[in-house]
C-alpha positions in Angstrom: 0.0 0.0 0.0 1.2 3.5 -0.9 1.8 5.9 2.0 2.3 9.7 3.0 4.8 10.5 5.5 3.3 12.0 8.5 6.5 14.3 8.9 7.2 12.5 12.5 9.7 10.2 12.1 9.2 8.7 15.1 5.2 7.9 14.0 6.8 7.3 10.6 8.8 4.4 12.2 5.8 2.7 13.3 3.1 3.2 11.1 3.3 0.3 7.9 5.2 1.6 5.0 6.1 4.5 6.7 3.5 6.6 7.0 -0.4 7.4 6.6 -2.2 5.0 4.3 -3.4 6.1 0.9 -5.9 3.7 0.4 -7.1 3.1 3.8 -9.0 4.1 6.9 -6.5 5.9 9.8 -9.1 6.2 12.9 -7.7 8.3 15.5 -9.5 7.6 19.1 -9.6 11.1 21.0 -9.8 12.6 24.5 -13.3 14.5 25.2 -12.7 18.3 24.4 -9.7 18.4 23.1 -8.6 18.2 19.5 -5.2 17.1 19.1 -5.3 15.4 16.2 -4.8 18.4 14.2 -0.9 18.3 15.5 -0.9 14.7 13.8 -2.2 15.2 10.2 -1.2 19.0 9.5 2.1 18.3 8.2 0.8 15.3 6.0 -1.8 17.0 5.0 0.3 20.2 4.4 2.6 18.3 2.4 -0.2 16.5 -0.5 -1.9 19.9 -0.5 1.0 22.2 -1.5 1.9 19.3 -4.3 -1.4 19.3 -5.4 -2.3 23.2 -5.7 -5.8 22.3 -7.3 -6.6 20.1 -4.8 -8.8 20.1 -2.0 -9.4 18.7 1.5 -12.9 18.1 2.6 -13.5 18.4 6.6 -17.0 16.7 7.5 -18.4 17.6 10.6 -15.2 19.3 12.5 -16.4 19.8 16.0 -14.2 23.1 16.3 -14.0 26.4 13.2 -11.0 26.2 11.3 -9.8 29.9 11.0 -7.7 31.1 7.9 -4.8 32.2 10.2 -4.1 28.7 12.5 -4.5 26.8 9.0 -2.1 29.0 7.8 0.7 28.6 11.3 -0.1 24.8 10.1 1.4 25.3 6.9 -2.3 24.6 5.5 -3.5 26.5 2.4 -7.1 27.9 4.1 -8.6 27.9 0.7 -8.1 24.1 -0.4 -9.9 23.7 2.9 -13.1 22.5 2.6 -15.8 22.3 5.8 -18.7 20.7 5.6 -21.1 20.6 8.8 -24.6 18.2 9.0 -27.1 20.1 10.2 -30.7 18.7 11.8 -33.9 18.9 11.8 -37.2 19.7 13.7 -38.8 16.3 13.6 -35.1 14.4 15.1 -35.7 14.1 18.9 -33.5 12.4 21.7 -29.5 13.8 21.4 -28.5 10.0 20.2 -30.7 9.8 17.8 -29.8 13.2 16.5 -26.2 12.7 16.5 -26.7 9.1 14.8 -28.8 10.9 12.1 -26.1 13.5 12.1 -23.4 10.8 11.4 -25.4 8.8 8.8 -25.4 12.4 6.9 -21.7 13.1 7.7 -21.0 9.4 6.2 -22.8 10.1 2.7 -20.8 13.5 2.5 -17.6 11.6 3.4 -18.3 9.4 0.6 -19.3 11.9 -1.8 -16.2 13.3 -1.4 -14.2 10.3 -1.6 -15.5 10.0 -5.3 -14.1 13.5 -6.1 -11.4 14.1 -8.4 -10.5 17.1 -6.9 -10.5 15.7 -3.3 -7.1 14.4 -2.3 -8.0 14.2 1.6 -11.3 13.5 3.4 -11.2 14.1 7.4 -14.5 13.0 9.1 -15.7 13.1 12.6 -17.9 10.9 13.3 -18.8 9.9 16.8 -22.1 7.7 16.4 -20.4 6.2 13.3 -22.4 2.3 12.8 -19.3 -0.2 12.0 -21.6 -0.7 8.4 -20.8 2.7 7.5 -17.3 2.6 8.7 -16.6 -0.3 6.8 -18.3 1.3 3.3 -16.2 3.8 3.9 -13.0 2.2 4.5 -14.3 0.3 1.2 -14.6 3.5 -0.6 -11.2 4.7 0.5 -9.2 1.6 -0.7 -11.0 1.6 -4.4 -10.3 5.6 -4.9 -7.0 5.6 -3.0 -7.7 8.2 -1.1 -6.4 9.6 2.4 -9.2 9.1 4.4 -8.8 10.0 8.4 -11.8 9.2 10.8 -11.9 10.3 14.1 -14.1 9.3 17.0 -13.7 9.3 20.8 -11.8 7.6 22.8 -14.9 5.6 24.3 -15.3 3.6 21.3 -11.4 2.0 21.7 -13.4 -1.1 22.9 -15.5 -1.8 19.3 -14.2 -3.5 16.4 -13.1 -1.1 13.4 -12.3 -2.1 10.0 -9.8 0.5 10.0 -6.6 -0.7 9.7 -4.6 1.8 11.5 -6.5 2.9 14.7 -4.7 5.0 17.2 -5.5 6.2 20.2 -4.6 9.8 21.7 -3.7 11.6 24.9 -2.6 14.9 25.6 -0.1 15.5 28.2 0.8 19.3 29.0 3.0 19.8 25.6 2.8 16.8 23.8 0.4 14.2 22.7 1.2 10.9 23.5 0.4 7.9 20.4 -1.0 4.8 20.8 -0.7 2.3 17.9 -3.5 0.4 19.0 -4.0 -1.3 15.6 -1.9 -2.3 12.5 -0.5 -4.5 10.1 1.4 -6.6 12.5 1.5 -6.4 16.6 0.3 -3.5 18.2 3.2 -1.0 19.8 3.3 -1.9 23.5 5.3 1.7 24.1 3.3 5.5 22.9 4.8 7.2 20.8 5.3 11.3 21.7 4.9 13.7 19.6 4.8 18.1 20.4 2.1 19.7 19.8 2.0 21.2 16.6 1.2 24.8 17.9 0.3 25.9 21.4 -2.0 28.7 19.8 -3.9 26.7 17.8 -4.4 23.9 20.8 -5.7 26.8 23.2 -8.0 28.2 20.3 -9.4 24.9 20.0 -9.5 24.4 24.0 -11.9 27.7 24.0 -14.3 26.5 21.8 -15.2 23.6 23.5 -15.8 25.7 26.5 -17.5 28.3 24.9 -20.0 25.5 23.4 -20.3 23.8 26.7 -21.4 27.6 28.1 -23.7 27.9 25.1 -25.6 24.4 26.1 -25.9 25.2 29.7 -27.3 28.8 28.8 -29.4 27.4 26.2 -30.8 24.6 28.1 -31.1 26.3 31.2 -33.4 29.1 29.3 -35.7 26.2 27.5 -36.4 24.5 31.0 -37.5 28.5 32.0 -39.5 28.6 29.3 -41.1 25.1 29.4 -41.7 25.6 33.6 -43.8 29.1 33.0 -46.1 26.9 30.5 -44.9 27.7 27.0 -46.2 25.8 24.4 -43.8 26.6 22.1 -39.8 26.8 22.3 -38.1 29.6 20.0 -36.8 27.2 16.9 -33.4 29.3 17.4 -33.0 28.5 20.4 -33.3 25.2 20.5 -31.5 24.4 17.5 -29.1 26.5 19.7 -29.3 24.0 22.7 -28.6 20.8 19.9 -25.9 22.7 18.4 -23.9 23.0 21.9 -24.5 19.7 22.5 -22.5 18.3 19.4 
């Protein structure tokens, strides 16, 4: 299988072939709140995109806004950045059920793009991800050759995936800390640790979550308000507001 070096060489050393799999499925398993995998794929994906000026990268459901500036400090042309966020709708009640709707819409865009020919990298989040859908897409990936990375939380380290590379990260204070958790071959006993790409870029990411989690309590705390005076009806706004935060 053809790979992209990861510009680590210490990941490099233990990923098969050297790198990050054209052709496959990478999952990364991540920490609640916090985003590192960015520090992992910038310099990859820095690297395809600047030998492929025509090219773009699609981001499908990025739980955090991708400014012009950090994409830039990453070495990341902003404008062959693509984001694409699923959205929802009135009659999709309960927060799982939402955010499985949400994924099964995140899946079809990540496929869609996977067909492109001028997509050279697809990055999907997908937290409610069903292992059918996972396994179309690391289908899809291996007939198109395409760099496909999937990321999930760390929670789900315990199902099957038919990813072949699945790693798991932690953050320490100013590194994140890599485990191979699935490979060609045995799985690496010992992390690998790699710096954080920018310390900026980490903090802007940090604030984010906390403004959302702010935004859910403010916006859940006003619809109970609303709901105890008798209210028949909850401004649409608002609690499209209260989903939103709680993605």
């Amino acid at each position: 299988m053809r790979t992209l070096a990861s510009g680590y060489a210490a990941l490099d050393a233990q990923l098969p072939g050297g790198g990050w799999p054209l052709g496959g499925m990478s999952e990364m398993l991540l920490p609640a709140a916090l985003h590192p995998e960015w520090s992992l794929v910038a310099k990859a994906l820095a690297q395809v995109l600047s030998q492929q000026p025509q090219q773009h990268a699609v981001l499908v459901a990025p739980p955090f806004q991708m400014f012009a500036p950090f994409a830039e400090i990453s070495g990341v042309a902003a404008r062959q950045l693509c984001c694409v966020h699923s959205g929802h709708t009135e009659q999709e009640h309960g927060a799982r059920k939402r955010g499985q709707m949400g994924d099964a819409r995140s899946v079809w865009v990540s496929e869609q793009a996977l067909r492109c020919g001028d997509v050279c990298a697809v990055l999907a989040w997908l937290p409610h991800a069903q292992s059918q859908a996972l396994r179309r897409l690391q289908l899809l990936a291996a007939q198109q050759r395409q760099l496909l990375w999937v990321f999930r939380p760390e929670q789900a380290r315990a199902q099957s995936s038919p990813a072949p590379l699945r790693l798991w990260l932690r953050v320490l204070d100013r590194s994140v800390q890599v485990h191979v958790i699935k490979r060609r071959g045995p799985s690496l006993t010992t992390p690998v640790e790699l710096p954080l790409l920018h310390e900026r870029l980490l903090a802007e990411l940090a604030a984010q979550a906390r403004r959302k989690e702010r935004s859910h309590a403010d916006a859940t705390a006003m619809l109970r308000a609303l709901r105890a005076t008798g209210s028949q009806e909850v401004p649409h706004a608002l609690d499209g507001m209260a989903f939103a935060a709680r993605r």
